[in-house]
Steps between C-alpha positions, in 0.01 A plus 500: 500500500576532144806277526239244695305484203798517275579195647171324498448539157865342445373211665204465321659520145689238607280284620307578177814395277560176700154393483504573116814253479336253687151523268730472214741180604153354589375536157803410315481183716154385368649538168599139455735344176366263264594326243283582158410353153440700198256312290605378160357324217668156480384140330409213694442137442147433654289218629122495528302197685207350367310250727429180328316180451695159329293285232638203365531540096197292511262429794229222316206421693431119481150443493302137399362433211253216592298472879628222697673395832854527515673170541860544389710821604855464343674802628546704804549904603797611312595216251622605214330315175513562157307529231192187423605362832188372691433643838138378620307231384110523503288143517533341183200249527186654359690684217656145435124401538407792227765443226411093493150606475596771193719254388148244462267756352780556239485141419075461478586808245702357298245201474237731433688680215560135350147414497395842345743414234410221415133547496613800281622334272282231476212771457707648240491181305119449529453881370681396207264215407225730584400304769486778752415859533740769476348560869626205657845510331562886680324415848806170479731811417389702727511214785861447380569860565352533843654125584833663379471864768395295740882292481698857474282602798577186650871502442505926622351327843802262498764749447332717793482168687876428456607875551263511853711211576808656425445795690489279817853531501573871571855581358712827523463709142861646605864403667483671845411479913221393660263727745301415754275176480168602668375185444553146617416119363128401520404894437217559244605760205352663256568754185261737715713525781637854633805354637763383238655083560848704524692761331796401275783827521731542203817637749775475211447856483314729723241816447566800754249750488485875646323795420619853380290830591350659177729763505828246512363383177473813347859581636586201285354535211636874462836470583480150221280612258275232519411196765680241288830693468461513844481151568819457283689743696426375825786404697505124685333504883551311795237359729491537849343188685305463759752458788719778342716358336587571158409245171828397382383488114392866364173519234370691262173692442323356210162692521317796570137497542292733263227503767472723825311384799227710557490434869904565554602690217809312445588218223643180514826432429689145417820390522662128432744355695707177482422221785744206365533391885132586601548727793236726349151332588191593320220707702838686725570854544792739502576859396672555160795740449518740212852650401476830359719803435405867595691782331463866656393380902543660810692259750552546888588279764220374718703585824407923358174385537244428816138392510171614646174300447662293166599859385837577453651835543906698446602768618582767215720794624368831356664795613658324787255368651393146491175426347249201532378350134298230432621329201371225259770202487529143356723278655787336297614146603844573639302599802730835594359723208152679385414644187320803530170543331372808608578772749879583417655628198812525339759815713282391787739476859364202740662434846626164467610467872358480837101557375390328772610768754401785309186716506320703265664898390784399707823718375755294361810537323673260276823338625563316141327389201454093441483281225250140495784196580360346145687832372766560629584117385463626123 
């Protein structure tokens, strides 16, 4: 009996021992390799996008001067004209009609003005010889005077006359392209109308504006001192168009608003560029890109990185184990990198491969520490 249970309890310890060996190659086998990153402070060269809106360097509405029909239009959608060159012609007749009737009523003036004179003078005479009153020698003054307002009021209507008639030929006040025409020949106009004749663009150069948060600006003017050493320092930016592609001239910002919208909270930024070949067209859009440098970041790759709901998490190994973190990142244009804004720090260890496979407080053990391709090129 005893060596029965001798026996038995051989078995058992061994049984116990094996199954311990087993428990233990099954937990060293969940222990998977990765490769790490130790996060250091570096510098990179960033890019931030601004959407946009194009203005020509001036966009002039065109609007009549006069009422009238339209009878002459001299240009079409997109010509280019310069400046004093006539574009629409309103109908001359009645102002024609109105300056040769000015032109009359000058004329009786001027014969009034000539018979006040002269019956001036003659009174002036016949006062002298006591022949008439002092009375009637200032009512002929005073007819000369009133003969003599009526001809300046007279020649006032004929330079209104002949500048009405003048306005019936609506030039451009600057060199540039044509908008849309709204109207056509045989179309009544006035000065009172909402909608302009046309809209003459100056597209030498062009007007991009964006807008900055408040907080961008105050960035600025920190790190400069002041918003107009800011503008100075400001490096060139390019312009994204519409279809993607990028502008091939760079501009400059020229101004910073001093006013905040109240309904965004952000202010209006302006940059210049050069349109020699007119690609850039005024009322367009496009996204602006802003070069700037960032001393002291946080950089990972974006393949250490996954997403959940537009919120993107790492995995940062503490104690072995592989930890989920949600972490604050802005995305540099070289599309392979993030900077880190929040949720890592500098010493902090990130699994950099394989995150798509892992899970939350999963053990891990590091098979080798990585550097970002950008430098291991430096």
């Amino acid at each position: 009996m005893i060596e029965k249970r001798l026996l038995t309890l051989a078995i058992l310890a061994a049984t116990s021992v094996a199954l311990c060996g087993c428990t233990e190659q099954t937990t060293e086998k969940r222990v998977r390799e990765y490769d790490a990153m130790i996060m250091h402070p570096t510098s990179r060269k960033l890019s931030s996008v601004y959407s946009a809106t194009i203005r020509g360097k001036q966009d002039i509405d065109i609007r009549p001067k006069v009422s009238g029909y339209i009878t002459d239009i001299y240009v079409k959608e997109g010509s280019v004209v310069t400046k004093g060159q006539t574009l629409f012609v309103i109908d001359q007749i009645p102002y024609q009609t109105e300056l040769q009737t000015a032109i009359a009523n000058v004329d009786v003036a001027k014969a009034a003005v000539d018979a006040a004179e002269l019956t001036t003078t003659s009174k002036e005479a016949l006062f002298e010889q006591n022949i008439i009153s002092e009375f009637d020698l200032n009512m002929a003054r005073t007819t000369l005077a009133s003969q003599r307002a009526q001809l300046a009021q007279a020649r006032a209507n004929e330079v209104n006359a002949r500048n009405n008639l003048s306005y019936t030929l609506v030039k451009s006040p600057a060199d540039g392209v044509i908008g849309t025409l709204p109207f056509r020949v045989g179309t009544l106009v006035s000065p009172s109308d909402a909608t302009p004749l046309t809209t003459v663009s100056d597209n030498s150069e062009m007007y991009v504006y964006f807008s900055m948060t408040e907080s961008q600006v105050l960035s600025l003017t920190r790190q400069h001192g002041s918003l107009e050493n800011a503008l100075r320092s400001m490096p060139s930016i390019e312009l994204q168009l519409s279809d993607g592609t990028i502008y091939p001239e760079k501009g400059r910002i020229e101004a910073i608003s001093g006013i905040i919208d109240p309904t965004t909270g952000a202010v209006t930024i302006r940059a210049k560029f050069p349109n020699h070949k007119r690609l850039l067209l005024s009322g367009g859009s496009g996204n602006v890109i802003l070069p700037h440098k960032q001393d002291g970041c946080i950089v990972i790759p974006q393949s250490a990185t996954y997403e959940i709901q537009d919120k993107v998490y790492v995995f940062k190994v503490e104690d072995g184990v592989a930890k989920s973190k949600i972490i604050g990142v802005f995305n540099i244009s070289n599309g392979k990198e993030y900077v880190v804004e929040s949720g890592l720090m500098e010493g902090d260890t990130i699994i950099v491969e394989g995150v798509g496979l892992l899970r939350d407080d999963t053990p891990v053990k590091i098979k080798s520490f990585v550097e970002n391709e950008s430098e291991k090129k430096k």
